[in-house]
LUMMI-957455 format. One record per residue: residue number from 0; residue in three letters; x, y, z of N, C-alpha, C in turn. Coordinates in Angstrom, 1 decimal, padded with zeros to 4 digits. Last residue first. Layout:
- pos; code; nc1; nc2; nc3; cac1; cac2; cac3; cc1; cc2; cc3
- NUM; ala; X; Y; Z; X; Y; Z; X; Y; Z
...
// end
This chain:
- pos; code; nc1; nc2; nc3; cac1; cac2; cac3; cc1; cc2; cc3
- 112; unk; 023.2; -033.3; -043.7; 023.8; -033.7; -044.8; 025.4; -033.7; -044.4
- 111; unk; 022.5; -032.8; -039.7; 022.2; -032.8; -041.7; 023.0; -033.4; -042.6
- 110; unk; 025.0; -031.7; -037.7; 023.8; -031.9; -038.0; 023.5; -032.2; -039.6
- 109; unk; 027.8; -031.8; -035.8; 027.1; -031.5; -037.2; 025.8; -032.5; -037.3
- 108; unk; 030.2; -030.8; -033.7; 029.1; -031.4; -033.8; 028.8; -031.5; -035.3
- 107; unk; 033.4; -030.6; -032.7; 032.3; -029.9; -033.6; 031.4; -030.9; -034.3
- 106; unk; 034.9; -029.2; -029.6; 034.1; -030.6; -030.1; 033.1; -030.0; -031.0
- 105; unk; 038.3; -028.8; -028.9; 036.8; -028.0; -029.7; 036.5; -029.2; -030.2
- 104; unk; 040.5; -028.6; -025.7; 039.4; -029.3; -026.9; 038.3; -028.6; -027.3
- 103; unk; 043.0; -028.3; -024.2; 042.1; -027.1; -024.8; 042.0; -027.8; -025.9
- 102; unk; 045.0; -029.3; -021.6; 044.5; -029.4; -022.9; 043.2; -028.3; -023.2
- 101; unk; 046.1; -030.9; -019.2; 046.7; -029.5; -019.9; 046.4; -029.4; -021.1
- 100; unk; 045.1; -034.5; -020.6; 045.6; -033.0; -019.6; 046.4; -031.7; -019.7
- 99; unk; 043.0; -035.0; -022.4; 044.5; -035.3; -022.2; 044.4; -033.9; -021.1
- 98; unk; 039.9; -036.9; -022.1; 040.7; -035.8; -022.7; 042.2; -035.6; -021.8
- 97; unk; 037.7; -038.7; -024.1; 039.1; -038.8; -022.7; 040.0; -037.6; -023.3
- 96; unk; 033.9; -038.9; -024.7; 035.5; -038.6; -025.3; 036.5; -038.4; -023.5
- 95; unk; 031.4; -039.2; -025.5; 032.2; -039.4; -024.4; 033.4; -039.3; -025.0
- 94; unk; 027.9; -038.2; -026.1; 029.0; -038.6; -026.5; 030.2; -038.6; -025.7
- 93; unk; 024.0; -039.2; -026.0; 025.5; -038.4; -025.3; 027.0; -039.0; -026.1
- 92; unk; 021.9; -040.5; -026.2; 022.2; -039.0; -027.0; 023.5; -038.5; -026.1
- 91; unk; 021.4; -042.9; -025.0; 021.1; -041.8; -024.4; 021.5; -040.3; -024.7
- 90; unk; 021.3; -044.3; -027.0; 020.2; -044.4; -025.8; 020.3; -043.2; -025.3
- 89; unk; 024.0; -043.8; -028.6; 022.5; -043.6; -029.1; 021.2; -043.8; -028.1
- 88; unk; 026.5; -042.4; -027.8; 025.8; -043.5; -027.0; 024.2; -043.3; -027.7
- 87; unk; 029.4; -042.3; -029.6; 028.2; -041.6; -029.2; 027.3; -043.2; -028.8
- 86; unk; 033.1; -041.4; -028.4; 031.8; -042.2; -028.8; 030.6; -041.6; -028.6
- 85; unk; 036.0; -040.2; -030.2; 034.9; -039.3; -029.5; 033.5; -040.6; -030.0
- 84; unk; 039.2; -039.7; -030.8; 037.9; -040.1; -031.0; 036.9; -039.7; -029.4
- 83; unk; 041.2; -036.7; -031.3; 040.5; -037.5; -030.0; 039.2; -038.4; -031.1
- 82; unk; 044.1; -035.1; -033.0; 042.5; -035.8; -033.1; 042.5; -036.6; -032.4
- 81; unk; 046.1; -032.8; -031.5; 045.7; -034.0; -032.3; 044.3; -034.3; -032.3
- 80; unk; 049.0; -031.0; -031.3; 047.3; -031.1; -031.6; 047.4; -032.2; -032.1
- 79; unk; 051.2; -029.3; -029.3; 050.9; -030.1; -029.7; 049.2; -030.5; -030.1
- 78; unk; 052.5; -026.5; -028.3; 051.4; -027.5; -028.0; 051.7; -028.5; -028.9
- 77; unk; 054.5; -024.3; -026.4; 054.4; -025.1; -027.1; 053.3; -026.0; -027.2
- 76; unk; 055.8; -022.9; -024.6; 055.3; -022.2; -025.8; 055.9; -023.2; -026.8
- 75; unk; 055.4; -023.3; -021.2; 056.5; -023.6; -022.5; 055.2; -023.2; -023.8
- 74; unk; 053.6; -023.4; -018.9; 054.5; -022.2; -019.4; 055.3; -022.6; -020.7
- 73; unk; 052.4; -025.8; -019.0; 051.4; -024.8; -019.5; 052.4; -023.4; -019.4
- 72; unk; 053.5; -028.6; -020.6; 053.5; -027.9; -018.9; 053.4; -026.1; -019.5
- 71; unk; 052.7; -029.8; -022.5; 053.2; -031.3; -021.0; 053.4; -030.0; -020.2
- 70; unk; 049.7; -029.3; -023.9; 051.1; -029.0; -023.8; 051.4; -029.7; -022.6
- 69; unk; 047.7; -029.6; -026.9; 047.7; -029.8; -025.7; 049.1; -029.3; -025.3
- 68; unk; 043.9; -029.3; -028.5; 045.7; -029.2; -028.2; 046.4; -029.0; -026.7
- 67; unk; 042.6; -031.3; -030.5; 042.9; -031.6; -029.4; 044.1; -030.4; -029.2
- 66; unk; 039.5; -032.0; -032.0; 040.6; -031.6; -032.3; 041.1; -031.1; -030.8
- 65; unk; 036.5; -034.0; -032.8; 037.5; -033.6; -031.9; 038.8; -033.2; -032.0
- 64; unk; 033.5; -034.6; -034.4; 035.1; -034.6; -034.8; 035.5; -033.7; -033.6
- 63; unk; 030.4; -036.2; -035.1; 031.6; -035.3; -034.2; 032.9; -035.2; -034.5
- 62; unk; 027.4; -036.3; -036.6; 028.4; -036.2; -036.5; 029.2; -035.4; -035.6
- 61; unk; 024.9; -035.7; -036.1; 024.9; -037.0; -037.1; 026.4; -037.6; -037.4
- 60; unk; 023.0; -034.2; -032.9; 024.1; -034.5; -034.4; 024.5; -035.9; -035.1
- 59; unk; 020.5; -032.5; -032.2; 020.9; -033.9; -032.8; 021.8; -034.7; -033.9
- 58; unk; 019.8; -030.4; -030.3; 020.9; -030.5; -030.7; 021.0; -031.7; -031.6
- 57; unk; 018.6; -030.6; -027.2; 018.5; -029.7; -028.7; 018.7; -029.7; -029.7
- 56; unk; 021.6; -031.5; -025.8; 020.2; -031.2; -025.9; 019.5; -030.0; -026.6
- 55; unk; 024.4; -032.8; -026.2; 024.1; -031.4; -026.5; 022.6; -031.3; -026.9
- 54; unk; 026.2; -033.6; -023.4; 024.8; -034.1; -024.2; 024.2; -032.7; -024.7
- 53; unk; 029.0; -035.3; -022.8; 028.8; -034.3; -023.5; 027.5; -034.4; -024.2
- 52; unk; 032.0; -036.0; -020.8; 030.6; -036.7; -021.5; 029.9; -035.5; -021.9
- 51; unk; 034.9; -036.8; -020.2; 033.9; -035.7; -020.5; 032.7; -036.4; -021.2
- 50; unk; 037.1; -038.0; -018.3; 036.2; -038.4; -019.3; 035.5; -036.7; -019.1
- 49; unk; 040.5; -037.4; -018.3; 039.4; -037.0; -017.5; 038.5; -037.7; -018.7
- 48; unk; 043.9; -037.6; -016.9; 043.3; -037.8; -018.5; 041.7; -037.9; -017.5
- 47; unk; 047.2; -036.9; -015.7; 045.8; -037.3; -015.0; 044.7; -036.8; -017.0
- 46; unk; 049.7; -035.9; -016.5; 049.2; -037.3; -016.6; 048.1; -038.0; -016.3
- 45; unk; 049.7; -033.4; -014.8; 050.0; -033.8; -015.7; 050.1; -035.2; -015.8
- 44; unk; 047.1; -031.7; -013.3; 048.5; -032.2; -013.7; 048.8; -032.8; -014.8
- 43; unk; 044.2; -029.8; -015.2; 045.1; -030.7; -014.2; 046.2; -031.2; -014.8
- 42; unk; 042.0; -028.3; -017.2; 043.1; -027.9; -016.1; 043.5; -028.9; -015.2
- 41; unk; 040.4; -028.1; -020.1; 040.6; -029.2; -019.1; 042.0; -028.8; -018.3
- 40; unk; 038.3; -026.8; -021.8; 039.6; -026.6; -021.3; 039.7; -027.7; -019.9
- 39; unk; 036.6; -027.0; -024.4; 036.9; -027.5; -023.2; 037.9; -027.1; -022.6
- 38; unk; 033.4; -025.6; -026.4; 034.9; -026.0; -026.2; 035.3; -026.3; -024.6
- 37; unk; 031.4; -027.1; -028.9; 031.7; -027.1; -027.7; 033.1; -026.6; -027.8
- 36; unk; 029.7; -026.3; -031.5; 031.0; -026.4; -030.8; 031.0; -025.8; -029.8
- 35; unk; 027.3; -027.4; -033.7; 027.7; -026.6; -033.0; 028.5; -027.1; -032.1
- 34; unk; 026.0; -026.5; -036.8; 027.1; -026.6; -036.3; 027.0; -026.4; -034.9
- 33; unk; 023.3; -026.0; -038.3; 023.5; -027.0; -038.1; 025.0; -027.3; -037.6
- 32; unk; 022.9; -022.9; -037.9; 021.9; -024.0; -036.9; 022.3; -025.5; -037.1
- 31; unk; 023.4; -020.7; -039.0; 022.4; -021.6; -040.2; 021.8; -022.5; -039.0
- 30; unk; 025.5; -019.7; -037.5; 023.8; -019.1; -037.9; 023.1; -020.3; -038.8
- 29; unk; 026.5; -022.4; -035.0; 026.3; -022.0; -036.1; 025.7; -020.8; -036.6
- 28; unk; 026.8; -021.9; -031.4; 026.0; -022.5; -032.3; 026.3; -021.8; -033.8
- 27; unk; 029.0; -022.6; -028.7; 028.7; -021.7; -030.0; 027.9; -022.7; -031.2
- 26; unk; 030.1; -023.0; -025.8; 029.5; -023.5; -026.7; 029.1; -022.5; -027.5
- 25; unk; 032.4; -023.7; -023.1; 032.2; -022.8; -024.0; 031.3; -023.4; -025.2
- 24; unk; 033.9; -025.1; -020.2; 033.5; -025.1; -021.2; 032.9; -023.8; -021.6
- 23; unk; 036.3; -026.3; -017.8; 035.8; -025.0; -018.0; 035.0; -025.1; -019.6
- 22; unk; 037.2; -028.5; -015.7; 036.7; -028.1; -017.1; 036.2; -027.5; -017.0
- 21; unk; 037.4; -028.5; -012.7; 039.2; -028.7; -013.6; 038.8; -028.4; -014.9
- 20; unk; 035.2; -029.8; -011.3; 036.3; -028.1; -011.4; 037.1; -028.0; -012.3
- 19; unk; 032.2; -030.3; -013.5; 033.5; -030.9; -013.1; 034.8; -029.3; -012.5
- 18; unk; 030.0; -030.1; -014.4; 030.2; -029.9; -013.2; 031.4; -030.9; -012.7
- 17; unk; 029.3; -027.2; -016.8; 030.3; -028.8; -016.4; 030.0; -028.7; -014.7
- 16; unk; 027.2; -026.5; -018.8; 027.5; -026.1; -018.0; 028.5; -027.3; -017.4
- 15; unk; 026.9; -023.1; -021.0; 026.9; -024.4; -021.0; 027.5; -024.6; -019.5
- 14; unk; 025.0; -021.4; -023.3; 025.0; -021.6; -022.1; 025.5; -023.2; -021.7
- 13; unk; 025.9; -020.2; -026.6; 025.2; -021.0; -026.1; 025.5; -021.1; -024.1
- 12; unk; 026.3; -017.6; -029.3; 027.0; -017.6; -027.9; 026.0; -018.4; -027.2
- 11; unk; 026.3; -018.0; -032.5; 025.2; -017.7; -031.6; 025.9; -018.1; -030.2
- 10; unk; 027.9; -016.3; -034.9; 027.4; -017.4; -034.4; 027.0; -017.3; -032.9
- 9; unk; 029.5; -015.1; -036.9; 028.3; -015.0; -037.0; 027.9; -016.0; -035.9
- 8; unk; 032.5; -014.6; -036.1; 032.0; -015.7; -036.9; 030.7; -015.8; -037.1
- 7; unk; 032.2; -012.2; -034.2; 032.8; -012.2; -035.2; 032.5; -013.2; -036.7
- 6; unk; 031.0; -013.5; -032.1; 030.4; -012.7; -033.1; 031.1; -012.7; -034.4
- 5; unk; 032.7; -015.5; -031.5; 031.8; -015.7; -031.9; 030.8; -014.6; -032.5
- 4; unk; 035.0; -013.7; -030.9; 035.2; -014.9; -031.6; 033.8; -015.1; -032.0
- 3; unk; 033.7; -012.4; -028.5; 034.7; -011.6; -030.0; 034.5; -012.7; -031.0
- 2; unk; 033.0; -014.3; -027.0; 032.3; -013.2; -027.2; 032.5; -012.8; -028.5
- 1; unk; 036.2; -014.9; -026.2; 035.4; -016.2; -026.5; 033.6; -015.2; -027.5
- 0; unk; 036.9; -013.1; -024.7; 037.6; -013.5; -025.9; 036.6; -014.4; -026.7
// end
């Protein structure tokens, strides 16, 4: 799916890796080269909330924005979306964000102007 999507949008299919079991990620680079999105899926119960930390090597963004969606129980046909803040740690080029459980996050970076 993920494949489709990114060709489709012109954009560059990236290697990513978590070493967490419950997050499953996905990264996509821009063509121009100054965007690029992570995605998350985060698998556990319900009420358990996970850090992600996130160092997109290579990469030096000037900005983040987090869009969140989520559902209290993954058979109901229903989410909910919201915006996550998301810190960046300038020592060490990484950014941290708490992600809600039973959730599917796109973290979209930006570079430049």
């Amino acid at each position: 799916m993920f494949q489709m999507y990114v060709e489709s949008m012109e954009q560059t299919l990236l290697t990513t890796e978590s070493n967490q079991d419950h997050m499953l990620t996905v990264s996509s680079l821009s063509s121009d080269g100054n965007t690029l999105r992570v995605y998350i899926i985060h698998i556990v119960a319900v009420g358990i909330y996970s850090t992600a930390t996130i160092d997109p090597q290579g990469f030096d963004p000037t900005k983040a924005t987090v869009l969140s969606l989520t559902s209290p129980d993954m058979s109901l046909d229903y989410v909910e979306h919201t915006e996550l803040p998301v810190r960046h740690h300038a020592a060490t080029g990484q950014w941290k964000l708490t992600l809600p459980p039973h959730s599917f996050t796109m973290v979209t970076f930006t570079q430049g102007n």
